[in-house]
C-alpha positions as a printed Julia matrix, in Angstrom:
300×3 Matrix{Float64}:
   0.0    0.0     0.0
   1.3    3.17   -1.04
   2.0    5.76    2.15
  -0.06   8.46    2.58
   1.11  11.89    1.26
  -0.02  15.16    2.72
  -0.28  17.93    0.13
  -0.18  21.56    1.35
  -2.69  22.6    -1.53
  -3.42  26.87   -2.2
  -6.04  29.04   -3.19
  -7.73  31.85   -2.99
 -11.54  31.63   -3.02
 -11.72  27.48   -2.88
 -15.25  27.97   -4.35
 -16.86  26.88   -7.38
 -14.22  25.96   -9.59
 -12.53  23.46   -7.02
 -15.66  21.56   -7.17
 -13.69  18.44   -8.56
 -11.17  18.64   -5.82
 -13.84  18.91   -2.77
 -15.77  15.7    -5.02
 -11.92  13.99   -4.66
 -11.72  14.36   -1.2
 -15.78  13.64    0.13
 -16.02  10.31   -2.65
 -12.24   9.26   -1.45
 -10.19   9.68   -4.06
  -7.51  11.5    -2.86
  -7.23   8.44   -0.39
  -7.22   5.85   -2.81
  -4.33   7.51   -4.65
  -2.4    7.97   -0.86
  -3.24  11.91   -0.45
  -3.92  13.86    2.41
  -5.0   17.56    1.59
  -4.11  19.89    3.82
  -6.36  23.33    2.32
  -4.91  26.74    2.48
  -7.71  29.13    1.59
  -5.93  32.46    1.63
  -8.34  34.93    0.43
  -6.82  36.56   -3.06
  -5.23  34.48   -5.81
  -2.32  35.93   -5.93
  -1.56  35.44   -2.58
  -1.91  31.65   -3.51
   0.69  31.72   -6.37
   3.07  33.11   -3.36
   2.75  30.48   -1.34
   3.69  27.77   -3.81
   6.74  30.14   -4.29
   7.3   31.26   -0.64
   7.23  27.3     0.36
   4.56  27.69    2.39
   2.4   25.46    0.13
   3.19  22.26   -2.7
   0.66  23.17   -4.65
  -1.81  26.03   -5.61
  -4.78  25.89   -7.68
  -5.26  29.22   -8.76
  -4.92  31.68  -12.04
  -2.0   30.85  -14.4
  -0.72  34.12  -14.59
   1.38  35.12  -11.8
   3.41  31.62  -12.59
   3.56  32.33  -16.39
   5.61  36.02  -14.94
   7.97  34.36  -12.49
   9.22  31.95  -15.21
   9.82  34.7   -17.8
  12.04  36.23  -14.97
  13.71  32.99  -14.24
  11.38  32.02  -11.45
  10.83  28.62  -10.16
   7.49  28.47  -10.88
   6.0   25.66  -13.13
   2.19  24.99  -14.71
   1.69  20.99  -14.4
  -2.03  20.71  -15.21
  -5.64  22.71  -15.53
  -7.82  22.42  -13.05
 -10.56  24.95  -15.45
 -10.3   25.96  -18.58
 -14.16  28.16  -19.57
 -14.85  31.47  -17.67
 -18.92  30.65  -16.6
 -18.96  34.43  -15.3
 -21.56  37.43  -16.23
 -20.42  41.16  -15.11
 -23.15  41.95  -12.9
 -23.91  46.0   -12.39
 -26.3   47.57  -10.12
 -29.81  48.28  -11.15
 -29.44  51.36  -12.51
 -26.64  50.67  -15.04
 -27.93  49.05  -18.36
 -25.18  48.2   -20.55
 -21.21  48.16  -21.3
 -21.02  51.64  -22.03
 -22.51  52.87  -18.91
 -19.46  51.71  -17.02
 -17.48  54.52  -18.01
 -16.28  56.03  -14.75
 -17.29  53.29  -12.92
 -15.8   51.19  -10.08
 -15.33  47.42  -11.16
 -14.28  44.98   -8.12
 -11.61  42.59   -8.74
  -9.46  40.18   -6.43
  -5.7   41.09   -8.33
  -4.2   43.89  -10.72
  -2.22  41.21  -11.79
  -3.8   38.06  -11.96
  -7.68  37.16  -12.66
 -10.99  38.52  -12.44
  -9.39  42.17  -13.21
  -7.93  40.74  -16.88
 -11.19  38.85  -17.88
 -13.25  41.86  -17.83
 -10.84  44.49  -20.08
 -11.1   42.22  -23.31
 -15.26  42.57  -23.1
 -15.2   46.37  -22.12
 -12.83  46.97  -24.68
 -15.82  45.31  -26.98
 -17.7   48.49  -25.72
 -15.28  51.11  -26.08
 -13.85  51.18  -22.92
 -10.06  51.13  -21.91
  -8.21  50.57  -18.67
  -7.09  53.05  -17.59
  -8.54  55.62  -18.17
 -12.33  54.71  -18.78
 -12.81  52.78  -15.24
 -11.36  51.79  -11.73
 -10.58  48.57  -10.81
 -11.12  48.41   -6.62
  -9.45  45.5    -5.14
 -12.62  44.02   -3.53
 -11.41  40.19   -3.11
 -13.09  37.14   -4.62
 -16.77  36.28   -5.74
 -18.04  35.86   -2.39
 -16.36  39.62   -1.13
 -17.27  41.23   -4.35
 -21.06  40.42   -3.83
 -21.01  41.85   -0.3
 -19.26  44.87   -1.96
 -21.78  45.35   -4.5
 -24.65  44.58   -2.01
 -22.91  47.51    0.28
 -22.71  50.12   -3.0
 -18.77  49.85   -2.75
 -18.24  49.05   -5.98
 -20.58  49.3    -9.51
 -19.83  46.09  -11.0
 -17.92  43.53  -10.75
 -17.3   39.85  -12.69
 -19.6   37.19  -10.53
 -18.88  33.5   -11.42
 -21.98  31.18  -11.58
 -24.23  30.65   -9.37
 -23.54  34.43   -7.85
 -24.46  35.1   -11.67
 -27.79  33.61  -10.71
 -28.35  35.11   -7.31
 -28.02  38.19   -8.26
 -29.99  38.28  -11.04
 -32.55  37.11   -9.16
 -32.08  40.17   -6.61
 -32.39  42.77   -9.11
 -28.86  43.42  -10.3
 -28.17  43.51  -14.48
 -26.44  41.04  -16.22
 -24.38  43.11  -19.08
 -21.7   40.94  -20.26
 -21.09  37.55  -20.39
 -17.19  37.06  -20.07
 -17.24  33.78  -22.03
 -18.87  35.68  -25.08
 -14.97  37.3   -26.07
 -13.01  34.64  -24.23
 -15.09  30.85  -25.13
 -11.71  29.28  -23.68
  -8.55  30.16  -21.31
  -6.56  28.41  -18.51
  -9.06  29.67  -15.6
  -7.35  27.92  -12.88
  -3.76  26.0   -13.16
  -2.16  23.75  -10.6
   0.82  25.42  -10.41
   4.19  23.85   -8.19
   7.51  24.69   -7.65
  10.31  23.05   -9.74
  12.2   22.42   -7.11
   9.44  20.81   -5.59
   8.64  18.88   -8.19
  11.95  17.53   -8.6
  11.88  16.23   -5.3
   8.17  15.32   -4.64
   7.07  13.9    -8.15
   5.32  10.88   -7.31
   3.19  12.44   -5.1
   2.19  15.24   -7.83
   1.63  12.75  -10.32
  -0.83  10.92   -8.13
  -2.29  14.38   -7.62
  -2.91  15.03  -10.78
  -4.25  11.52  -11.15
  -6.35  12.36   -8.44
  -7.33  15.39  -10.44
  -7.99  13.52  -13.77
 -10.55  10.84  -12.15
 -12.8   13.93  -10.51
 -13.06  15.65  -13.43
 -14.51  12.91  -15.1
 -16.99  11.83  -11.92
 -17.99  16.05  -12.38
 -18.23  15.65  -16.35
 -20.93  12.8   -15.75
 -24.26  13.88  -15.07
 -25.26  10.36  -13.81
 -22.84  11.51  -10.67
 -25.07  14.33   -9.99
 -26.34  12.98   -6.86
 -22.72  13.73   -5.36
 -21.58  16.23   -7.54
 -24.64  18.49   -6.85
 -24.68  18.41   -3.18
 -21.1   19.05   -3.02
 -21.22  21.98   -5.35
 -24.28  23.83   -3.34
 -22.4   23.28   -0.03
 -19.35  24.94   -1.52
 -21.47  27.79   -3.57
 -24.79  29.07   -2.25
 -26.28  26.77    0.05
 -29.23  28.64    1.15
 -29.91  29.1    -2.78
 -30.41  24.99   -4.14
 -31.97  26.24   -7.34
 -29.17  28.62   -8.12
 -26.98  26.2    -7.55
 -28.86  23.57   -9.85
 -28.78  26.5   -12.49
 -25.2   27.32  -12.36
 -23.5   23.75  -11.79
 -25.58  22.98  -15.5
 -24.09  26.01  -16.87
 -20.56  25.63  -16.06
 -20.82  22.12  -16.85
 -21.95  22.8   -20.23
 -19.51  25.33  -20.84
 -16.86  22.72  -20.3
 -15.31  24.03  -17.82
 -13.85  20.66  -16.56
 -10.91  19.72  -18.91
 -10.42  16.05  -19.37
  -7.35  14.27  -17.52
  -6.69  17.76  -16.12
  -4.95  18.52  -18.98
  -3.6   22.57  -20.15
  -5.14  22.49  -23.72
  -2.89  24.38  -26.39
  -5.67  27.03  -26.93
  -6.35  27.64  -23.83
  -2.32  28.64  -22.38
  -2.23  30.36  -25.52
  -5.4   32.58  -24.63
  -3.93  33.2   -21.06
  -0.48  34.27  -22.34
  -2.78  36.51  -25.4
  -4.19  38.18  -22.73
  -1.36  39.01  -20.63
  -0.23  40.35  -23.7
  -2.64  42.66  -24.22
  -3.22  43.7   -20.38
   0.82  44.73  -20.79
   2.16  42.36  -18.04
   4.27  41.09  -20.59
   6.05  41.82  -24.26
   5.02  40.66  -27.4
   8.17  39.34  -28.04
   7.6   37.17  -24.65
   4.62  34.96  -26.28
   6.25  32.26  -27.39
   8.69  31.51  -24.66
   5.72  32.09  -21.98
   4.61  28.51  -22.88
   7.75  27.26  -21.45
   6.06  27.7   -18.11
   4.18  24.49  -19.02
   5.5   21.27  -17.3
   2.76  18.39  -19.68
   4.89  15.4   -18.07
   2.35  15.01  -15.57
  -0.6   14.48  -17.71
   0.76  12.51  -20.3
């Protein structure tokens, strides 16, 4: 019997999109494949990507691209596999604000500058008209959950609300204005992301977390599951709201949001890397060697 592993595993929000790993660890997977998760849920995503590079944790699960800018600067930092690769997110604005255009001047709420919610929205303002900066304020208001209270206590205008937030807050009266995955259908959402280091030392027990990985996505993917997968994602999301949570799990399902075998799918690192590119965090002339960051031994 193989020993049991404990995996210090990142993130920032451990909500909707770690549905698969939260499935892993209630149906026993993770055990079966000698794991013991040990969860650091540390509030911002960026703070996540830190801790895989400060030590503090093996593993995050969190937005690629705060790993894809340490390696261009020689960092340790390494991409192994994708835990979500669609966007299932609306930009939700209060009541009185109609459309796109109406954010001009507006404050937007966004958990990083650098990594995220704040890059997703500028591609489907820019579809408006609008630029950053210049045309809007991004307010560093934290994840989903935070950016919903914000909203709720007039802090911010609008802000990017994964489902089944989408859902509630429709429901409440707010306006759906833009639908993120309408300008970006596919992009590496959340990575696993490790240290190379670490990995060089501790590969075994990534590979059987990745395994791990693979075999939950595809208990998610399968409907006929739903009598797990269901109850674990309206504990995790909005467990006061079950028919939100109905409504969004089918929506991000049928996105696709759940790549199969975990793997980083060519189109979607390229998207990630496209829009760092255009956000400025890094050079044109840094495309192609930004895939480098990509470690696919672990999912082959």
């Amino acid at each position: 019997m193989t020993e049991t592993t404990t995996l210090r595993l990142a993130g920032g929000a451990q909500g909707f999109n770690w549905l698969p790993v939260f499935v892993a660890e209630e149906t026993g997977i993770f055990a079966r494949h000698g794991l013991a998760i040990e969860y650091q849920r540390l509030g911002s995503v960026d703070k996540a990507t830190s801790a895989v590079k400060e030590g503090t944790a093996d593993l995050a699960i969190t937005p690629p691209e705060g790993a894809v800018a340490d390696f261009l600067t020689g960092g340790p930092l390494r991409i192994i596999a994708s835990n979500s690769e669609r966007l299932p997110m609306s930009l939700v604005a209060h009541p009185g604000i109609e459309d796109l255009a109406s954010l001009r001047g507006k404050r937007l709420g966004t958990s990083s500058l650098t990594e995220g919610t704040s890059l997703y929205i500028r591609p489907l303002l820019a579809s408006a008209g609008l630029h950053y900066p210049g045309d809007y304020e991004f307010v560093l208001a934290g994840v989903h959950t935070a950016r919903w209270d914000a909203l709720q206590a007039d802090e911010i205008d609008a802000a990017p609300q994964p489902a089944p937030w989408n859902v509630l807050a429709r429901d409440a009266g707010y306006h759906l204005i833009g639908e993120i995955p309408d300008v970006i259908p596919e992009i590496l959402f959340a990575a696993v992301v490790a240290d190379a280091d670490w990995l060089a030392a501790h590969s075994d027990a990534a590979r059987r977390f990745i395994a791990a990985l693979a075999e939950a996505h595809a208990l998610v993917n399968d409907p006929a599951n739903d009598a797990t997968t269901l109850a674990v994602y309206r504990r995790i999301t909005t467990p006061n709201a079950p028919k939100a949570a109905t409504q969004g799990l089918e929506y991000t399902r049928g996105l696709g949001m759940w790549p199969t075998g975990a793997a980083v799918s060519p189109t979607a690192l390229a998207t990630t890397v496209d829009i760092m590119v255009q956000a400025g965090l890094i050079g044109e002339e840094q495309r192609e060697a930004a895939t480098g960051v990509l470690d696919t031994s672990f999912t082959a």
